[in-house]
C-alpha positions, 0 to 999 in steps of 0.5 A, a space after each residue: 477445470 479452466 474456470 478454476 485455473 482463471 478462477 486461482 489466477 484471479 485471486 492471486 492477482 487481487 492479493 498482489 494489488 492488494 498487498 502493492 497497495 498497503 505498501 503504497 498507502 504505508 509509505 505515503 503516511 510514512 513520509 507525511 510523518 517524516 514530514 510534521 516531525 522534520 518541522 520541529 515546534 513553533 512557528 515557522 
């Protein structure tokens, strides 16, 4: 019984990093995009 409880706590806790971790991934190439379009066009 107490394999299947840490086994449970162990996959919850790969989703929450999991999902932590596209949050942080999305937010970086959102803010590097921000960045190129802020730019503008030409030489700067």
């Amino acid at each position: 019984m107490m394999i299947y409880m840490l086994a449970a706590a162990m996959t919850i806790a790969m989703l929450i990093a999991t999902a932590f971790g596209l949050h942080q991934e999305s937010q970086r190439l959102r803010y590097k995009e921000q960045k190129v379009r802020s730019k503008g066009f030409g030489p700067h």
